[in-house]
C-alpha positions in Angstrom: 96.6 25.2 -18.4 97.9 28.8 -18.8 96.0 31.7 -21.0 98.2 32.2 -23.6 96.4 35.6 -25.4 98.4 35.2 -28.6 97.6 31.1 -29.3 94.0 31.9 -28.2 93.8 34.8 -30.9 95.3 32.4 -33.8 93.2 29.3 -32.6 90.1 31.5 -33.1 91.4 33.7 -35.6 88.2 32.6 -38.1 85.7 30.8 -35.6 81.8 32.6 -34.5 82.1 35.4 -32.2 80.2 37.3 -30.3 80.8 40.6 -28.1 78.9 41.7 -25.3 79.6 45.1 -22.8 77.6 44.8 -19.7 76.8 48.5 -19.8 73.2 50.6 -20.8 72.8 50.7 -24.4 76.3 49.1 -24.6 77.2 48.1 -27.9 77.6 44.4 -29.3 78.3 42.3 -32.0 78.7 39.1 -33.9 82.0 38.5 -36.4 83.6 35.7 -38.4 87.4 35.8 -36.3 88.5 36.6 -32.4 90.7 39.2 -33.7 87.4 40.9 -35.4 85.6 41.0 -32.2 88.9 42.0 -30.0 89.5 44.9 -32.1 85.6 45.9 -31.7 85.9 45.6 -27.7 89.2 48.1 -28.3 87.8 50.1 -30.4 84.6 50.9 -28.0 86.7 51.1 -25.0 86.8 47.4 -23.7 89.7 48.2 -21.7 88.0 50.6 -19.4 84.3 48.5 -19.8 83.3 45.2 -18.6 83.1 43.1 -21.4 82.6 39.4 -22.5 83.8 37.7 -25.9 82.0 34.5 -26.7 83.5 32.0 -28.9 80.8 30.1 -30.6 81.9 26.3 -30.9 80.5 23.4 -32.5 80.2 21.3 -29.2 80.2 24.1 -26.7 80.8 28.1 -26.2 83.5 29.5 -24.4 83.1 33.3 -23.3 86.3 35.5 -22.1 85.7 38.1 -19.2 86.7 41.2 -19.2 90.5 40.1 -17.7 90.4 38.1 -20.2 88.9 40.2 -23.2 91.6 42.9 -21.7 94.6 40.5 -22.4 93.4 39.8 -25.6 93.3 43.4 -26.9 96.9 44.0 -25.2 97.9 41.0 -27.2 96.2 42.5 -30.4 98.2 45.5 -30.1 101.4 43.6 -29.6 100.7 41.7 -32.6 100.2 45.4 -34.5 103.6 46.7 -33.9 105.8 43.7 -35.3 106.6 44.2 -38.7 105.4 41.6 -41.2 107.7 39.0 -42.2 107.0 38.5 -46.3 109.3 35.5 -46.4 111.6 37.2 -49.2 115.1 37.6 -48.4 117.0 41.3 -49.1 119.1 41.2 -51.8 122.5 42.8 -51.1 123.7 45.3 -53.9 
């Protein structure tokens, strides 16, 4: 089964997780949503860092590497630029 950044990011958007960098005095964290903890691996350089994201399950954890973690911020970013759809049409004068 493909890694699909943008389903993985929904799916988790409000389950346990944890971030780790794999650096000295590296920082970490635990937050309610994946997008909570992606954004905290972008906004302390996860891109350039080796990184892991742990999604904390009821049966069993799954963790993201940093290719993986890396994919995820790219498809945080992506997700930033589109406009937000508010349902409501335009109404023509």
């Amino acid at each position: 089964m493909a890694f699909d950044p943008s389903q993985v990011l929904y799916t988790h958007a409000r389950t346990s997780c944890s971030v780790q960098f794999w650096m000295t005095d590296g920082p970490s964290g635990e937050f309610k949503g994946l997008k909570e903890a992606v954004a905290f691996a972008r906004d302390n350089k996860g891109k350039w860092n080796d990184v892991d994201i742990t999604v904390h399950m009821p049966r069993e954890d799954v963790t993201y590497g940093s290719d993986k973690v890396r994919m995820l911020i790219d498809a945080l970013e992506r997700q930033a630029k589109r406009p937000v759809e508010t349902g409501e049409a335009e109404a023509e004068d």
